[in-house]
C-alpha positions as CSV (number, residue, x, y, z in Angstrom):
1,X,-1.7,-17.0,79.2
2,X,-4.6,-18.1,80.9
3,X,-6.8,-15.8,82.5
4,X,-9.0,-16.5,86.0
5,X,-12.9,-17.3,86.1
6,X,-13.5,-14.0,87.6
7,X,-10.9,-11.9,85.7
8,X,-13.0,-9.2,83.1
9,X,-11.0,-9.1,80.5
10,X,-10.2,-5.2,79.5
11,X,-13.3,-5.5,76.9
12,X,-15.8,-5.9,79.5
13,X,-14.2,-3.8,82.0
14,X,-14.5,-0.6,79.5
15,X,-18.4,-2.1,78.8
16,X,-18.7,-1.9,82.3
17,X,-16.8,1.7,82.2
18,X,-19.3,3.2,79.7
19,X,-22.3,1.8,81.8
20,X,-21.4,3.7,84.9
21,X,-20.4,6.6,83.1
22,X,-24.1,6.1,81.5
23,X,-25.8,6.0,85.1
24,X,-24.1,8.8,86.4
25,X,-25.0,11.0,83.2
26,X,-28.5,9.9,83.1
27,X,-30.3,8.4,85.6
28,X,-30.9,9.1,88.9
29,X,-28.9,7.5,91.5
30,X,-28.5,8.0,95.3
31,X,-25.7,10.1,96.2
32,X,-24.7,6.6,98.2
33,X,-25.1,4.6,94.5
34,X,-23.5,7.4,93.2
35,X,-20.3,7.5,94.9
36,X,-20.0,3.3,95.0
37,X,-20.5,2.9,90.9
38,X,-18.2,6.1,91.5
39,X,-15.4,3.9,93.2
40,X,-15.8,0.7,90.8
41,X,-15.4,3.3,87.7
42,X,-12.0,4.6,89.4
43,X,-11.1,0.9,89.8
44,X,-11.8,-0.1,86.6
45,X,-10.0,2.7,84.9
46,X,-7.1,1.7,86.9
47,X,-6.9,-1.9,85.4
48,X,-8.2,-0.4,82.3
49,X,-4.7,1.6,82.8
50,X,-2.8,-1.1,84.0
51,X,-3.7,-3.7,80.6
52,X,-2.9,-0.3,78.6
53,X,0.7,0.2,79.7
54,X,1.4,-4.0,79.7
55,X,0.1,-4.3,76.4
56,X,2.2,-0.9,75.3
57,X,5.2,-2.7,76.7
58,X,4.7,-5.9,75.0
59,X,4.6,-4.1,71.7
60,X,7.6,-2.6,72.7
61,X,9.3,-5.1,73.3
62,X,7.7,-7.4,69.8
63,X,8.9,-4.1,67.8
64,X,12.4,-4.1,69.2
65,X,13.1,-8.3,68.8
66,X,11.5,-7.5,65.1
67,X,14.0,-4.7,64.5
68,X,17.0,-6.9,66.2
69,X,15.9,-10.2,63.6
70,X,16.1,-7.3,60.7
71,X,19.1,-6.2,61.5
72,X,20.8,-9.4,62.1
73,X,19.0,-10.7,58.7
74,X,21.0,-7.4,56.6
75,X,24.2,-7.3,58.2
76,X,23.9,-11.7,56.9
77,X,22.6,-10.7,53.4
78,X,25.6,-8.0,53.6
79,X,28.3,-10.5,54.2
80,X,26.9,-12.8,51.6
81,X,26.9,-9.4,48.9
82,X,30.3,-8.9,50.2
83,X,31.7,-12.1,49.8
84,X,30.2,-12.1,45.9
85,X,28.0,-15.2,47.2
86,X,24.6,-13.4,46.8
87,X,23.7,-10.9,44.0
């Protein structure tokens, strides 16, 4: 899947993450900076969120096509057993 020019990928978004939370923490900032590195932290964590739970599903989803292959693969090497084919 190809991402945009412009798309962070979640790397650099929690880079970016950490650097506001470090600017807030220790230096002094406006209260107007403040509350805009404020809103592009609650941003951020909401992609940061959003590539979480996509790449939760995807694993999901690998696990349960791994588990169905498995599955298909025993109840084969079970016929052969049965069949005295395969010992």
């Amino acid at each position: 899947m190809m991402k945009k020019k412009n798309e962070k990928n979640f790397e650099d978004k929690l880079k970016r993450l950490e650097k506001i939370s470090d600017i807030l923490e220790n230096e002094e900032v406006s209260m107007n900076e403040a509350i805009k590195l404020f809103e592009e932290g609650v941003s951020l964590s909401k992609e940061c969120m959003l590539s979480l739970n996509q790449a939760e599903l995807k694993i999901t989803e690998l696990k349960e096509k791994f588990e169905e292959i498995n599955n298909k693969e025993k109840t084969h090497l079970d016929e052969f057993s049965e069949d005295g084919e395969i010992d």
